[in-house]
VMD Tcl script that builds the backbone (N, CA, C; Angstrom):
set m [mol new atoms 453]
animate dup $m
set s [atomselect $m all]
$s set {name element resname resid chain x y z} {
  {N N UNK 1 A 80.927 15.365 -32.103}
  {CA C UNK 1 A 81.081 15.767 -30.728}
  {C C UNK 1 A 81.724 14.615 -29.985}
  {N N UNK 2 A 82.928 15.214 -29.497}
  {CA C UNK 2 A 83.302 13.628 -28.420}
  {C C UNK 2 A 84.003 15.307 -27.388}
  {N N UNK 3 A 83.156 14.477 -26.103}
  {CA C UNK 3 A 83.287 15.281 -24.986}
  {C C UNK 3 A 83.730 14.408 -23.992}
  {N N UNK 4 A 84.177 15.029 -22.943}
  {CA C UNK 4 A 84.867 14.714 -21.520}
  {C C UNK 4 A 84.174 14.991 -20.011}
  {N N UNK 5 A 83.836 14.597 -19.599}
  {CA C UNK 5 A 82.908 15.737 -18.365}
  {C C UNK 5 A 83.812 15.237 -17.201}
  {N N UNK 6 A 83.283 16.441 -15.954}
  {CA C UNK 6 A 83.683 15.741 -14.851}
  {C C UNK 6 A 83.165 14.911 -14.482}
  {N N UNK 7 A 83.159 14.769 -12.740}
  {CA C UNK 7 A 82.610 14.263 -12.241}
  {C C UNK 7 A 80.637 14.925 -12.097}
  {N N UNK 8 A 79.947 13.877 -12.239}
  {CA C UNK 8 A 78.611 14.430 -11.977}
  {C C UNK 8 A 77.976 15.210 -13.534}
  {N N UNK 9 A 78.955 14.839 -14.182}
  {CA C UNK 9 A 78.384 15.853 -15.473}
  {C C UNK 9 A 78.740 17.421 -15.490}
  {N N UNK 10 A 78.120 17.593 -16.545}
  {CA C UNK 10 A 78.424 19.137 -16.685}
  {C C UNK 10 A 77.176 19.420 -17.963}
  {N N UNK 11 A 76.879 20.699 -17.631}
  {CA C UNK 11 A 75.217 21.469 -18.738}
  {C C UNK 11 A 76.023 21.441 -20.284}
  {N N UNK 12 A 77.101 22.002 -20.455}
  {CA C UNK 12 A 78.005 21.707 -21.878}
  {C C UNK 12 A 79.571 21.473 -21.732}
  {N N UNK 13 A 79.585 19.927 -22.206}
  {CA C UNK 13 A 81.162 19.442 -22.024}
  {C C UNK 13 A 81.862 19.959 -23.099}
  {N N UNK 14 A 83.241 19.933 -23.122}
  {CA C UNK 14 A 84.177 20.567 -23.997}
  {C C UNK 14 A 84.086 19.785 -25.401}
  {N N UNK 15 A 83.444 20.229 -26.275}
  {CA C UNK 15 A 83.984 19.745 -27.587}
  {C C UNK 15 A 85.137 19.518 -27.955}
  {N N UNK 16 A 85.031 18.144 -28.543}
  {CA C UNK 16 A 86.641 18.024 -29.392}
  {C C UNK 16 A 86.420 17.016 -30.772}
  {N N UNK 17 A 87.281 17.059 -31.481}
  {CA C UNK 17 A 87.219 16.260 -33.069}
  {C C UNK 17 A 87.141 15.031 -32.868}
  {N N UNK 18 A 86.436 13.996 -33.159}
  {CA C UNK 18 A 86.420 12.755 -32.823}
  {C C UNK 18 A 87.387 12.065 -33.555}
  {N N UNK 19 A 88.203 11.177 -33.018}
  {CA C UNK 19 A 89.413 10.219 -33.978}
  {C C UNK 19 A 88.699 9.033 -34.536}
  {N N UNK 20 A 88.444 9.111 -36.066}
  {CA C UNK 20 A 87.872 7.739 -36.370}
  {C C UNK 20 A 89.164 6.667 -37.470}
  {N N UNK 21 A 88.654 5.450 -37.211}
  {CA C UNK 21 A 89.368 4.735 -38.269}
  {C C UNK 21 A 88.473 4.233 -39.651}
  {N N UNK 22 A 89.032 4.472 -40.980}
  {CA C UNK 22 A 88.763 4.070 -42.203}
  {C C UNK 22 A 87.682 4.751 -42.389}
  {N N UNK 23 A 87.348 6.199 -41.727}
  {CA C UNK 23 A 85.861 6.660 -42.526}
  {C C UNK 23 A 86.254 8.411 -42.163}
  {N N UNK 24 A 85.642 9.300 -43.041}
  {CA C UNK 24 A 85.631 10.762 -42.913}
  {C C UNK 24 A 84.487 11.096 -42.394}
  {N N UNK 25 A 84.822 12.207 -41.279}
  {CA C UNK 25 A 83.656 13.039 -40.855}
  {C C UNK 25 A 84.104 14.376 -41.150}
  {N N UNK 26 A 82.899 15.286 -41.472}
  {CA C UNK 26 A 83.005 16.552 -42.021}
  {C C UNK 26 A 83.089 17.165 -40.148}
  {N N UNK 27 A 84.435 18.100 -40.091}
  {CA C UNK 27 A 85.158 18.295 -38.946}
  {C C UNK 27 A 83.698 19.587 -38.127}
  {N N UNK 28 A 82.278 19.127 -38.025}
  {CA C UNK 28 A 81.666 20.367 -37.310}
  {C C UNK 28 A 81.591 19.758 -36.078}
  {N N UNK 29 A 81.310 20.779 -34.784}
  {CA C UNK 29 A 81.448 21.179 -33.918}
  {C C UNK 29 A 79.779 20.662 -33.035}
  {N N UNK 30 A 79.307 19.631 -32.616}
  {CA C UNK 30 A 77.872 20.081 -32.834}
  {C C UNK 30 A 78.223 19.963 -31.021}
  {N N UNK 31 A 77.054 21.136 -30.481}
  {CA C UNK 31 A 76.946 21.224 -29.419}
  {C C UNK 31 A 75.973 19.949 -28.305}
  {N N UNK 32 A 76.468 20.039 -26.973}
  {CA C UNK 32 A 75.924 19.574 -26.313}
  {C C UNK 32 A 74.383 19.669 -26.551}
  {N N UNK 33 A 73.552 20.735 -26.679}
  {CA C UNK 33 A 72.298 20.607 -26.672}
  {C C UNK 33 A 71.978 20.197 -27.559}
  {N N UNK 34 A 72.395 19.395 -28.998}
  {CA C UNK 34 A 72.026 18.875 -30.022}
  {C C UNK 34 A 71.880 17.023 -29.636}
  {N N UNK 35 A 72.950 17.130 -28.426}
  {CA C UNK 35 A 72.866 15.161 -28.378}
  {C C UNK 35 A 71.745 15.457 -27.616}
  {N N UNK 36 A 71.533 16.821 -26.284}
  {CA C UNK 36 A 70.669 16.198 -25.083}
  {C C UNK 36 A 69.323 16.405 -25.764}
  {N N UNK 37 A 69.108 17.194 -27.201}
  {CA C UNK 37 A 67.949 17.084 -28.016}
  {C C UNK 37 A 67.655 15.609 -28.191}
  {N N UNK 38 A 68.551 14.981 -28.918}
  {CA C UNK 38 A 68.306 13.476 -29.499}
  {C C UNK 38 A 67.953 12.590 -28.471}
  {N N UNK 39 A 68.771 12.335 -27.235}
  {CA C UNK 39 A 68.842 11.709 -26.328}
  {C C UNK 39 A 67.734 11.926 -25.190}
  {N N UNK 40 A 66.931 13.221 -25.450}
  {CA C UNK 40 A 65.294 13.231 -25.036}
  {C C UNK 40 A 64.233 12.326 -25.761}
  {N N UNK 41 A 64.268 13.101 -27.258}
  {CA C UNK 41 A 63.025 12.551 -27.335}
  {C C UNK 41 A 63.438 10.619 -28.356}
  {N N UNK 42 A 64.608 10.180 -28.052}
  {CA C UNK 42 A 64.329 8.755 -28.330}
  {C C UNK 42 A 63.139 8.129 -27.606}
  {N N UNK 43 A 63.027 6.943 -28.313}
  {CA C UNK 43 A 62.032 6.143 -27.653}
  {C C UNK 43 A 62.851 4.695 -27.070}
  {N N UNK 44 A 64.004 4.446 -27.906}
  {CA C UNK 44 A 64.795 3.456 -27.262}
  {C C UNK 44 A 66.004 3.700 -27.244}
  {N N UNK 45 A 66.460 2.664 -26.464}
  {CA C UNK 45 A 68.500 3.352 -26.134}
  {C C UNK 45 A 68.779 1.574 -26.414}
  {N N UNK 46 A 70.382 1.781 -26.385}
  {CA C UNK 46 A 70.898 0.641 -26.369}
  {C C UNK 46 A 72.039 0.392 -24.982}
  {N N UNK 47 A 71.887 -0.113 -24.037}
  {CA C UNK 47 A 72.885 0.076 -22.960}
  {C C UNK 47 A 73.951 -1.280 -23.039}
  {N N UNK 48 A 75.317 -0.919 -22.795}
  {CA C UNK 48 A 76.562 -2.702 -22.941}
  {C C UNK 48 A 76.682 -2.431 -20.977}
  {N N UNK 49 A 76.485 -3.707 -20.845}
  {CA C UNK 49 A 77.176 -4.081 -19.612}
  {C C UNK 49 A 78.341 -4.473 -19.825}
  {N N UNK 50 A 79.009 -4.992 -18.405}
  {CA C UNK 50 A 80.126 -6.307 -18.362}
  {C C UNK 50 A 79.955 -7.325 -17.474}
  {N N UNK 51 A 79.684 -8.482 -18.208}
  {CA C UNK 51 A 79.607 -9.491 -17.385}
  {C C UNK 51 A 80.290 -9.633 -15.941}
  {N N UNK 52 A 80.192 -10.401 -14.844}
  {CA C UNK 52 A 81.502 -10.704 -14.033}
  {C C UNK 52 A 82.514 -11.217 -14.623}
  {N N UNK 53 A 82.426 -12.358 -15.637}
  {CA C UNK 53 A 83.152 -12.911 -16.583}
  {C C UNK 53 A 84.044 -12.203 -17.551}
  {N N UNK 54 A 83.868 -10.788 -17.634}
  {CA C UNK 54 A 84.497 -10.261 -18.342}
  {C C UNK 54 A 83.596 -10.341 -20.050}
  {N N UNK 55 A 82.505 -11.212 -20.009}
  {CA C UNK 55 A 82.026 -10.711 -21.058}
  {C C UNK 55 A 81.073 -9.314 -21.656}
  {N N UNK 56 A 81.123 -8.912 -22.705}
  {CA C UNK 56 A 80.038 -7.837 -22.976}
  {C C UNK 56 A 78.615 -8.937 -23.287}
  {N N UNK 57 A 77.253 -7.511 -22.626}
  {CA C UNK 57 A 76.155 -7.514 -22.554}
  {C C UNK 57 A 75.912 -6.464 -23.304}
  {N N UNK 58 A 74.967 -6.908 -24.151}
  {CA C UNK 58 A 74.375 -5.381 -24.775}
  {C C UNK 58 A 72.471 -5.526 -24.912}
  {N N UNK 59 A 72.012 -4.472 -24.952}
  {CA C UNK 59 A 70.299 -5.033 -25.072}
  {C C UNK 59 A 69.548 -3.342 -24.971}
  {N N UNK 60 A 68.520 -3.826 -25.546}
  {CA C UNK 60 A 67.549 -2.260 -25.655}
  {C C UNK 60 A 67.262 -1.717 -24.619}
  {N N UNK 61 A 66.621 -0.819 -24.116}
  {CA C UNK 61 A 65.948 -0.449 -22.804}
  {C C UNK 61 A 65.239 0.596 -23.256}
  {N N UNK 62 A 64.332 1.214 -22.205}
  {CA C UNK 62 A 63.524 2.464 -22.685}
  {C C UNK 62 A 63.715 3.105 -21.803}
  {N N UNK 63 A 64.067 4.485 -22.025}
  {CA C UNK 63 A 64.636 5.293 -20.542}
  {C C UNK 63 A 64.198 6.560 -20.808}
  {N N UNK 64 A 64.438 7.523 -20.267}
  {CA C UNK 64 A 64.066 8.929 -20.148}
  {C C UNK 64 A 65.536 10.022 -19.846}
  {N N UNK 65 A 65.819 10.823 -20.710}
  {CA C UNK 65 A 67.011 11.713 -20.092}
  {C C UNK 65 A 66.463 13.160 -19.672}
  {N N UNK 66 A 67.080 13.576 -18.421}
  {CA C UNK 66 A 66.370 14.701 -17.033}
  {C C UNK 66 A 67.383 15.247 -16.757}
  {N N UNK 67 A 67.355 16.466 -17.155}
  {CA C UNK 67 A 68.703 17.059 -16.417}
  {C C UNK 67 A 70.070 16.137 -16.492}
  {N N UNK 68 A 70.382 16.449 -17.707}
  {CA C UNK 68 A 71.783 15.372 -18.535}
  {C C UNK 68 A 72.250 14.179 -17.408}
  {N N UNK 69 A 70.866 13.622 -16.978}
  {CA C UNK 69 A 71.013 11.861 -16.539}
  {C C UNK 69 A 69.999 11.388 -17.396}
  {N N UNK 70 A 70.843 9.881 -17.935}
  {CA C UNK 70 A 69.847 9.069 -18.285}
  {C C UNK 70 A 69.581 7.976 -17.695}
  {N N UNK 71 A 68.201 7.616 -17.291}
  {CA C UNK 71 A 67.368 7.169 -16.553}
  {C C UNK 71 A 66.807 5.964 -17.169}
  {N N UNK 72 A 66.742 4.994 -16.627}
  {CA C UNK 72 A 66.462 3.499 -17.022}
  {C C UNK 72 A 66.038 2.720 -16.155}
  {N N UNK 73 A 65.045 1.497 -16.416}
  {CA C UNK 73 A 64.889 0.541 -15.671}
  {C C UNK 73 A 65.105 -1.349 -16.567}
  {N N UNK 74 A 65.689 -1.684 -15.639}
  {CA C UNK 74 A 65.832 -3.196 -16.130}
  {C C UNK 74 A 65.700 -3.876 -14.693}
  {N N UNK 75 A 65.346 -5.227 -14.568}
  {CA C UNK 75 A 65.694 -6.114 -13.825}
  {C C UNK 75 A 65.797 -7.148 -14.555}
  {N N UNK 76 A 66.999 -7.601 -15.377}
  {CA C UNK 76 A 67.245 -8.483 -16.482}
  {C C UNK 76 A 69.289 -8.680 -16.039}
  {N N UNK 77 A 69.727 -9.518 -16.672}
  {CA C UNK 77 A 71.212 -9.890 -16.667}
  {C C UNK 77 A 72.026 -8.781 -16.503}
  {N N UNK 78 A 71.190 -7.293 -16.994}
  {CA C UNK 78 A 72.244 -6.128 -16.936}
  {C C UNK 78 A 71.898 -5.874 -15.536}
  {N N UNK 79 A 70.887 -5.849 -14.903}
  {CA C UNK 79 A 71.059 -5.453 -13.061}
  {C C UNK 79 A 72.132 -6.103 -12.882}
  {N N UNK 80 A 71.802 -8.047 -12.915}
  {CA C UNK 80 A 73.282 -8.099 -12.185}
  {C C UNK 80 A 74.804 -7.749 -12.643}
  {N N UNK 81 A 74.931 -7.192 -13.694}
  {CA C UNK 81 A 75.919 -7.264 -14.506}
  {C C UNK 81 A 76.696 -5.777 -13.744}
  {N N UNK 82 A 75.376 -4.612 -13.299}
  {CA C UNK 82 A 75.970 -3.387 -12.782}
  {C C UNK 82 A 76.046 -3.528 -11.765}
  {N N UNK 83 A 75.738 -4.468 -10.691}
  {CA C UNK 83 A 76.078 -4.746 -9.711}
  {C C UNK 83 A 77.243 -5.248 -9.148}
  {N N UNK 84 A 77.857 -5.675 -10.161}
  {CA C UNK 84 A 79.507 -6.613 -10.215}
  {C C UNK 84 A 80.522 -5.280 -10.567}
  {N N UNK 85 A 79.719 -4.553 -11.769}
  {CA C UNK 85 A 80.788 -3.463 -12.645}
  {C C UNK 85 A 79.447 -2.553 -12.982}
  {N N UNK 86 A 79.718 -1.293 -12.319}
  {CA C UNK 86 A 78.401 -0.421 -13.052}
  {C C UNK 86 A 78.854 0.812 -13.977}
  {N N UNK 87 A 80.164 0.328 -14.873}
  {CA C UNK 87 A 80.111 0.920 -16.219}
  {C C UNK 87 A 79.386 0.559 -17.005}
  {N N UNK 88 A 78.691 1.699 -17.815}
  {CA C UNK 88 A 78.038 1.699 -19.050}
  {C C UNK 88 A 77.730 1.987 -20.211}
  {N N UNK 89 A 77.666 1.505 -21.261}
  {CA C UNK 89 A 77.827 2.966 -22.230}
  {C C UNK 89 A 76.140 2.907 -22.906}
  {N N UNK 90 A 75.464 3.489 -23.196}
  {CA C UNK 90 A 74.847 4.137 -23.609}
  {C C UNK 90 A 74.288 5.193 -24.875}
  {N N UNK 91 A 73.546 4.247 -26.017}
  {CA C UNK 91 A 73.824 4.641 -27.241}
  {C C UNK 91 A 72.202 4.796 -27.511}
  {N N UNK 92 A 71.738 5.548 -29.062}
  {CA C UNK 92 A 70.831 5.480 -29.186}
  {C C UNK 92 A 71.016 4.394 -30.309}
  {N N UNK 93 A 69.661 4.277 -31.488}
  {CA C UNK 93 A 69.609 3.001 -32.317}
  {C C UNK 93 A 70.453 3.673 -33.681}
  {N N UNK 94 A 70.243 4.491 -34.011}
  {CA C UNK 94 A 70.461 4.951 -35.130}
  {C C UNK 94 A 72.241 5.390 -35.337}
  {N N UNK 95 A 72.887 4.676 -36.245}
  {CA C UNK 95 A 74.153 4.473 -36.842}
  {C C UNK 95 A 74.455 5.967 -37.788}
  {N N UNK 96 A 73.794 6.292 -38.261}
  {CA C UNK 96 A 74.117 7.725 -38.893}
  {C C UNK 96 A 73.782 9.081 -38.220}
  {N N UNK 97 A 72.857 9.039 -37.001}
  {CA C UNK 97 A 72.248 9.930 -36.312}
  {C C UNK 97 A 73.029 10.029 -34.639}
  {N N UNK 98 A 74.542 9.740 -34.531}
  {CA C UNK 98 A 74.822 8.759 -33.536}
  {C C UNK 98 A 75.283 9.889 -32.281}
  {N N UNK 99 A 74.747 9.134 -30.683}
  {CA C UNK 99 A 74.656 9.564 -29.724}
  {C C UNK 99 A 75.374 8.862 -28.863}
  {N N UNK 100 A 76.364 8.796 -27.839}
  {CA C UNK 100 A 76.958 7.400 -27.594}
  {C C UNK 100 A 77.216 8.459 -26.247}
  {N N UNK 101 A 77.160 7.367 -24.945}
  {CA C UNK 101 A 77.468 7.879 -23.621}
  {C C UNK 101 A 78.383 7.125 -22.700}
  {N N UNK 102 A 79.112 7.073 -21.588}
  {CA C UNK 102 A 79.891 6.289 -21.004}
  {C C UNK 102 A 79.987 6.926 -19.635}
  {N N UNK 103 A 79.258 5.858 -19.009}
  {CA C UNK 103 A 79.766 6.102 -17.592}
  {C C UNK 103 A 79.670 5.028 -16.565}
  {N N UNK 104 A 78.870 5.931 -15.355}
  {CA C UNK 104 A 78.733 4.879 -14.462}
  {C C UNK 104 A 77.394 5.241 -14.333}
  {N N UNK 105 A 76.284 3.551 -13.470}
  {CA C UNK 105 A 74.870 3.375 -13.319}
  {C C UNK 105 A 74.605 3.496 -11.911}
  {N N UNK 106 A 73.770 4.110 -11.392}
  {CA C UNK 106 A 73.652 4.095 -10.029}
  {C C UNK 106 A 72.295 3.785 -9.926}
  {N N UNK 107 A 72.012 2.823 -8.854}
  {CA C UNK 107 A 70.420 3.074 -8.333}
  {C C UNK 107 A 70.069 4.391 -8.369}
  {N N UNK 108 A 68.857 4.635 -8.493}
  {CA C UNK 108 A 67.820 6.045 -8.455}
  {C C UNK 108 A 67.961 5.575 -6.944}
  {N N UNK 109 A 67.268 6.305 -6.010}
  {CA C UNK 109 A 66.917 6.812 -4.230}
  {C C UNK 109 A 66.600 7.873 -4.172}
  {N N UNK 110 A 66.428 8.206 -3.298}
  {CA C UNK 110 A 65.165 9.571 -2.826}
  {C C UNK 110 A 63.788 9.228 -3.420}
  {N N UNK 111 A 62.611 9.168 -2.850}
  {CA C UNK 111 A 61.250 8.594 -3.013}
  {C C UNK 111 A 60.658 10.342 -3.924}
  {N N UNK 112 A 61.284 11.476 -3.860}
  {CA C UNK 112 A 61.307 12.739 -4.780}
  {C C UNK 112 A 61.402 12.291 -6.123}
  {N N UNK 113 A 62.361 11.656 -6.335}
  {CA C UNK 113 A 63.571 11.461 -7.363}
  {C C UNK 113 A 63.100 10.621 -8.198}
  {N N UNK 114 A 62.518 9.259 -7.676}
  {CA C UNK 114 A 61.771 7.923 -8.192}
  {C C UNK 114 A 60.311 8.571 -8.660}
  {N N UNK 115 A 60.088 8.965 -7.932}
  {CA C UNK 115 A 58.608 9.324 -8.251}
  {C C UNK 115 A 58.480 10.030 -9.571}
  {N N UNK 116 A 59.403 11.311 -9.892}
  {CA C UNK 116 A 59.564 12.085 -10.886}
  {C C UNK 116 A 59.662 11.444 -11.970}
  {N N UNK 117 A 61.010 10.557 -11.721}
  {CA C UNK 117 A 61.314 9.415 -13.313}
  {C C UNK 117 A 60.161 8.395 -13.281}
  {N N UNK 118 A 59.518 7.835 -12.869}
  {CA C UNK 118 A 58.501 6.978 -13.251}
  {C C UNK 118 A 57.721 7.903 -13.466}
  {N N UNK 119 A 57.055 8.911 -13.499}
  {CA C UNK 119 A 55.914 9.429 -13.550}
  {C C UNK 119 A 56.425 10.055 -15.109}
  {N N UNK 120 A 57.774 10.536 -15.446}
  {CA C UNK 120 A 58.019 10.669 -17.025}
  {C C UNK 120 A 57.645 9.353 -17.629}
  {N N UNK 121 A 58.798 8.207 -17.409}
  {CA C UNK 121 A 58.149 6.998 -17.855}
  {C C UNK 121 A 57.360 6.712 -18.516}
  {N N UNK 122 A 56.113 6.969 -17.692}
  {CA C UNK 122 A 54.781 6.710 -17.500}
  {C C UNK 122 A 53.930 7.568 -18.630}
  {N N UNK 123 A 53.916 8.754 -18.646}
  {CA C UNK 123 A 53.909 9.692 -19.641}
  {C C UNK 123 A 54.396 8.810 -21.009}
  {N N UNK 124 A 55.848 8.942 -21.322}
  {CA C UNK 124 A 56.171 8.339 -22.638}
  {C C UNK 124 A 56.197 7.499 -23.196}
  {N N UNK 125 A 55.806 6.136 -22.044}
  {CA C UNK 125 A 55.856 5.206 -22.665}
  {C C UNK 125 A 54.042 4.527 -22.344}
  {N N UNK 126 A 53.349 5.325 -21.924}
  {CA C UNK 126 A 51.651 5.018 -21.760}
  {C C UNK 126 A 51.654 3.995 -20.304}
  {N N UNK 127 A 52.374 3.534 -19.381}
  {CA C UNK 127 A 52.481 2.806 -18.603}
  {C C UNK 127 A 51.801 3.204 -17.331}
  {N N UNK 128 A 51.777 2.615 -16.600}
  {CA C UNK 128 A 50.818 3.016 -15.103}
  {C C UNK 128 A 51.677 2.025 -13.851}
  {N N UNK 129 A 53.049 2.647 -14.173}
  {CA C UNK 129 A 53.800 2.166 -12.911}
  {C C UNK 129 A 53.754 2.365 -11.750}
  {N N UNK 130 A 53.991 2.277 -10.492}
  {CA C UNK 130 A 53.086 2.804 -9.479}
  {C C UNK 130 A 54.765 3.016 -8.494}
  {N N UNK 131 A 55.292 4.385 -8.165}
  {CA C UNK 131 A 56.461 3.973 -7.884}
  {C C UNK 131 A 56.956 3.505 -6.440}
  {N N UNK 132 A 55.288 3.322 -5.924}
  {CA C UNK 132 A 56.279 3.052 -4.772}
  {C C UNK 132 A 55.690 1.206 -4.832}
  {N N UNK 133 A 55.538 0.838 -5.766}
  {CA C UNK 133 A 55.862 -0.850 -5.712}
  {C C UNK 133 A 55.983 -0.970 -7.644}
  {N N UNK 134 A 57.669 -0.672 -7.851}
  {CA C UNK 134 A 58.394 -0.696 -8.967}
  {C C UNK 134 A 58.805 -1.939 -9.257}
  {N N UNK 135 A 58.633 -3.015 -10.752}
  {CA C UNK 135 A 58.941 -3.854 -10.983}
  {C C UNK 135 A 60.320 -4.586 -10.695}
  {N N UNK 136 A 61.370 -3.404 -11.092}
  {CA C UNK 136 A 62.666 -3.651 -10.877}
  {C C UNK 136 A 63.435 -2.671 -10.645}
  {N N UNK 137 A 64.745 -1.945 -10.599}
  {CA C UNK 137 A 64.868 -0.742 -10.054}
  {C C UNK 137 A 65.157 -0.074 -11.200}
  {N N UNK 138 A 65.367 1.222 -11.037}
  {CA C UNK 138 A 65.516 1.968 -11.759}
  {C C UNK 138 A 67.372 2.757 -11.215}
  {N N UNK 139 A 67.820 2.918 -12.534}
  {CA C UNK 139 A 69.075 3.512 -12.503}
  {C C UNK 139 A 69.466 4.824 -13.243}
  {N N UNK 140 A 70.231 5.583 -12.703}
  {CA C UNK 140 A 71.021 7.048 -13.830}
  {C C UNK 140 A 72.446 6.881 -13.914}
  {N N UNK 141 A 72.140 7.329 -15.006}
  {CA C UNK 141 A 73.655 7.389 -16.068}
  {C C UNK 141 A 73.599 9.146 -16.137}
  {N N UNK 142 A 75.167 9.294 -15.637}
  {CA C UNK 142 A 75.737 10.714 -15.723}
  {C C UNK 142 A 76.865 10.443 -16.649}
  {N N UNK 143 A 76.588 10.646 -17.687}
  {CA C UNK 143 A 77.594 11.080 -18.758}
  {C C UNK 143 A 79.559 11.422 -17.980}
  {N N UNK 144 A 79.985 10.746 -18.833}
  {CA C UNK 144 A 81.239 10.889 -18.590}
  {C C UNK 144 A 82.316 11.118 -19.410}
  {N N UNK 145 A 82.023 10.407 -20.551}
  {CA C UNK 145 A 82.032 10.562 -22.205}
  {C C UNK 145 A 81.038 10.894 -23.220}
  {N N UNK 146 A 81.182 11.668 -23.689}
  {CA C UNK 146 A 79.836 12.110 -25.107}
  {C C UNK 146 A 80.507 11.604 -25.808}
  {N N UNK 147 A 80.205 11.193 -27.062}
  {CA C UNK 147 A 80.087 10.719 -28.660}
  {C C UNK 147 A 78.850 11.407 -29.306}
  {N N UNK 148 A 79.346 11.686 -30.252}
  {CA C UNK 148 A 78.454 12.195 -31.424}
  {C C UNK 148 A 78.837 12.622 -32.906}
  {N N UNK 149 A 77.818 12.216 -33.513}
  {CA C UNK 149 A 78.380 12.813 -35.188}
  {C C UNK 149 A 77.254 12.372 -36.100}
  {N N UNK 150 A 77.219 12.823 -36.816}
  {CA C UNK 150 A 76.298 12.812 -38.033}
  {C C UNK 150 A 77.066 12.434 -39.408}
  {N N UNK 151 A 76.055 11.666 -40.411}
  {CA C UNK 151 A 77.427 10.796 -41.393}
  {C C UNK 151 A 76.128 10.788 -42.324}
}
mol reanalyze $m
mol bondsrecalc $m
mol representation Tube
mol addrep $m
């Protein structure tokens, strides 16, 4: 699966054949609801910043995906890193099982909105965050690019 979305996402982006170098993929079709399957029930993601410097950042996070946003919190080198440049891409761990996302990070807002994603959080990862005094902020990723394939 390598998809395109608009702006804001979309419920199923257009499939297309992914172009790889030096390796074969068997040419199937897998639908959107097969990544937003995977990309639920992970337990960790991998998110790349960009430095101001122009360097790459890369590092784990634990997030939650809601209505094809994925949802994260850091207050680590990648806050400031999306604060300079808030492209991101967005992968899970697994190299043969692969889920890969690209976009842009926005603060979460609306005290509705916060409340909902910490209170998943909280749920999946056993935590007792309290959202209205949050460690660091919390951000969503709306898909802009899909990746996907199985190997």
């Amino acid at each position: 699966m390598e998809a395109q979305t608009g702006p804001g996402g979309s419920a199923d982006p257009e499939r297309s054949q992914p172009r790889m170098f030096g390796g074969h993929l068997e040419p199937v079709r897998l639908p959107w609801k097969w990544a937003a399957e995977r990309l639920t029930r992970a337990r960790n993601y991998w998110i790349a910043t960009t430095r101001p410097d122009g360097q790459p950042h890369s590092r784990p996070v634990w997030g939650i995906w809601l209505d094809d946003t994925f949802y994260f919190s850091t207050d680590s080198l990648a806050a400031q890193n999306l604060a300079a440049n808030p492209a991101i891409t967005v992968h899970l761990e697994s190299g043969s099982d692969v889920v890969s996302i690209e976009g842009t990070a926005e603060p979460v807002s609306g005290a509705d909105l916060v409340e909902q994603v910490v209170s998943l959080y909280n749920s999946k990862y056993k935590w007792d965050v309290d959202p209205n005094n949050l460690p660091g902020p919390y951000y969503a990723v709306h898909p802009q690019v899909a990746f996907g394939w199985l190997s």
